[in-house]
N, CA and C atoms as a LAMMPS dump frame, in Angstrom:
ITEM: TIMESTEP
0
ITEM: NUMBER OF ATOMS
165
ITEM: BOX BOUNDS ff ff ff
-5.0000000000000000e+02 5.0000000000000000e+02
-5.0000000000000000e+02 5.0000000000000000e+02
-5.0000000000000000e+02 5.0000000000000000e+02
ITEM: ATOMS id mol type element x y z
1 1 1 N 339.746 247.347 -259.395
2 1 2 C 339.82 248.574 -260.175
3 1 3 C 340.68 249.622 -259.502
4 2 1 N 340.01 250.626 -258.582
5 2 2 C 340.992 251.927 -258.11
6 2 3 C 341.314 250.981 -257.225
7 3 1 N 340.864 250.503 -256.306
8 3 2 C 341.87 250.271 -255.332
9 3 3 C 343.57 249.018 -255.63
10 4 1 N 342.754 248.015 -256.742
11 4 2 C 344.166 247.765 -256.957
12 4 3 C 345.02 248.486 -257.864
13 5 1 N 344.66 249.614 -258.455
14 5 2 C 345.512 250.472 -258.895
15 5 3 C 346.504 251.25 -258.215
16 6 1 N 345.629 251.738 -256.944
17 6 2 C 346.102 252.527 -255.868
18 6 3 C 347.32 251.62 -254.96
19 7 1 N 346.851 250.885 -255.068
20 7 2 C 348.404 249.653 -253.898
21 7 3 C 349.216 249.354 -254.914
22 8 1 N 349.163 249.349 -256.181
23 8 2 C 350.456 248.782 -256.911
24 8 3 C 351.309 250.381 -257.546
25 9 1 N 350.151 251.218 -257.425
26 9 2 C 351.106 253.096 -257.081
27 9 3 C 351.808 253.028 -255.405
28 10 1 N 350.817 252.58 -254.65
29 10 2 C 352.1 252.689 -253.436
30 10 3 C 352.628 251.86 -253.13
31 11 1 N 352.809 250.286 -253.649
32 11 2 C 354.061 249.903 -253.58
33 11 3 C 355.315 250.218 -254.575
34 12 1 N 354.577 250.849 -255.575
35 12 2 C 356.277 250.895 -256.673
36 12 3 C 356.935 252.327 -256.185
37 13 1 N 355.362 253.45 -255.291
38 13 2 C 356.59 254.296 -254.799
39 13 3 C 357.636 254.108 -253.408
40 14 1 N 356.862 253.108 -252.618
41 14 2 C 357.883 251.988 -251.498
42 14 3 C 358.998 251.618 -252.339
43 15 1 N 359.202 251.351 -253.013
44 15 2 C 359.993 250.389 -254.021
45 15 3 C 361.319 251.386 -254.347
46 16 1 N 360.755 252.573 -255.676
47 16 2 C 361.754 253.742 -255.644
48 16 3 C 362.086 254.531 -254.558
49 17 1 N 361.684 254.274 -253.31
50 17 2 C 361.982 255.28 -252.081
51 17 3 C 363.018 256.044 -252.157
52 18 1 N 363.267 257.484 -252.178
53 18 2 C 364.585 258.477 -252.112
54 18 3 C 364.807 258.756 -253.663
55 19 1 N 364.598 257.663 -254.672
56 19 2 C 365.087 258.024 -255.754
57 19 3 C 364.339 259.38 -256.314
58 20 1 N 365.327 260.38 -257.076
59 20 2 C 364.192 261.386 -257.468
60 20 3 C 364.096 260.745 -258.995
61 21 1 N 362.817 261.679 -259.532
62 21 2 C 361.863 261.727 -260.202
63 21 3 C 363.037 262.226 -261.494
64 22 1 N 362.492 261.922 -262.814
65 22 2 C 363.348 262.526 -263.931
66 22 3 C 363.448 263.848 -264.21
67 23 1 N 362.058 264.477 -263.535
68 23 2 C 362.384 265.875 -263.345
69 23 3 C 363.181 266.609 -262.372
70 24 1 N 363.402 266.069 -261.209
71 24 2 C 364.299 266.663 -260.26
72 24 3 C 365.643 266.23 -260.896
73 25 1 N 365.983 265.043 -261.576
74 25 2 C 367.373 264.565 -261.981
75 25 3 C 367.409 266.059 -263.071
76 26 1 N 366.774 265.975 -263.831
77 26 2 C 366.927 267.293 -265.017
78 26 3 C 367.504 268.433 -264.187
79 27 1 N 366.371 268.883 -263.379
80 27 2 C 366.758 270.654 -262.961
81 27 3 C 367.698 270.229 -262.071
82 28 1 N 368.652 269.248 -261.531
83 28 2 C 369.723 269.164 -261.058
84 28 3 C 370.978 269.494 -261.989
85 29 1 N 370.945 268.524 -262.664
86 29 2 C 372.022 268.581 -264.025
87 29 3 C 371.499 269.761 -264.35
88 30 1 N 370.669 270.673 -264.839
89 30 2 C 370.842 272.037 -265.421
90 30 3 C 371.713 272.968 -264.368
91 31 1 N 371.288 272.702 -262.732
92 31 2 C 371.923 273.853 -261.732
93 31 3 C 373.409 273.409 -261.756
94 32 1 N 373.622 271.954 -262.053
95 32 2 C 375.322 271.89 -261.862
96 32 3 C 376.047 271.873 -263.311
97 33 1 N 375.088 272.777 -264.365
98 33 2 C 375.742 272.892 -265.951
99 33 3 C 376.176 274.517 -265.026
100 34 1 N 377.151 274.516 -266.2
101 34 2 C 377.559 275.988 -265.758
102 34 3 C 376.578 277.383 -266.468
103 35 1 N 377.229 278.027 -265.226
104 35 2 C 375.597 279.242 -265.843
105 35 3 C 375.715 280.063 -266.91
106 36 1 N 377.153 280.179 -267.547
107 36 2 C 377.395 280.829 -268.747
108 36 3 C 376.699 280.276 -269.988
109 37 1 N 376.505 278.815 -269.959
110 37 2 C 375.259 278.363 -270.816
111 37 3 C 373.992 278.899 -271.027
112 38 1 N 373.635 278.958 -269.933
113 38 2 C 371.923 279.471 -269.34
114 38 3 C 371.833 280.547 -269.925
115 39 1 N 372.842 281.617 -269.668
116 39 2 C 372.749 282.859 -269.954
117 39 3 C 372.79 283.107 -271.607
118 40 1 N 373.917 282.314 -272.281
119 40 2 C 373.88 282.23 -273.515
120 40 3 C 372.502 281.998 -274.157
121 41 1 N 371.746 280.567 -273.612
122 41 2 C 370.351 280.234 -274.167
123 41 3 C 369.438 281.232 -273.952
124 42 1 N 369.142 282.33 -272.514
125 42 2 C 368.397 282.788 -272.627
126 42 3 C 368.694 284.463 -273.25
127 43 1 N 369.445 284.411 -273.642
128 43 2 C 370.03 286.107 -274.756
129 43 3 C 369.626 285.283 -276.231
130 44 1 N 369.777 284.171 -276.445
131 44 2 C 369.312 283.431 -278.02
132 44 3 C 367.59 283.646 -277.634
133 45 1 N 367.185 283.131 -276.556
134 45 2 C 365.473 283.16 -276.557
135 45 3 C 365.384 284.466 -276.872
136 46 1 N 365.724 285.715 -276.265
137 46 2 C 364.906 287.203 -276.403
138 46 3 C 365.247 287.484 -277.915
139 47 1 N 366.606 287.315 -278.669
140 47 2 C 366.848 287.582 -279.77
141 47 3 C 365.445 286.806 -280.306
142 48 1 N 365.402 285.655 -280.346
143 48 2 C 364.267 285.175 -281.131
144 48 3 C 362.827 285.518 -280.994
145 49 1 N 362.674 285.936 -279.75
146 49 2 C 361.266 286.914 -279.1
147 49 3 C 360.931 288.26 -279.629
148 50 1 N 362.567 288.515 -279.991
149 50 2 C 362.188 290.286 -280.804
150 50 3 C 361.823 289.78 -282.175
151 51 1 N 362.621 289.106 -282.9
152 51 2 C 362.673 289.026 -284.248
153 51 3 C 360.837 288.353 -284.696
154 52 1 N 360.949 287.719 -283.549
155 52 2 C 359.063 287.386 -284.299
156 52 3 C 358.231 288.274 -283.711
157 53 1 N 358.576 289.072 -282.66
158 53 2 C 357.706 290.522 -282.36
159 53 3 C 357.391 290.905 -283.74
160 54 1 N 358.861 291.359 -284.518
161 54 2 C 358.928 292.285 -285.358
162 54 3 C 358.337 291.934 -286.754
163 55 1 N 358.241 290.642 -286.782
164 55 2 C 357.286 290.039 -287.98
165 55 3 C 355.933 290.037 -287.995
């Protein structure tokens, strides 16, 4: 039960060793998108934050 659950979690993370996780691959590719994007998306979020304030 847990314990062979637990050895076949630490061998598959032996296995991926160094590789990152799909979340570190993500917030990588977002820091090496350029930041004029970012900035664009987050001026569209507040526009959309006022407009349903205001509803």
């Amino acid at each position: 039960g847990q314990v062979e659950r637990f050895t076949r979690r630490m061998e598959a993370a032996a296995a991926n060793a160094g590789q990152k996780s799909k979340r570190q691959r993500r917030l990588e590719a977002r820091q090496q998108g350029s930041a004029t994007d970012e900035d664009v998306e987050t001026a569209e979020d507040d526009v959309e934050a006022t407009e349903a304030s205001a509803e």
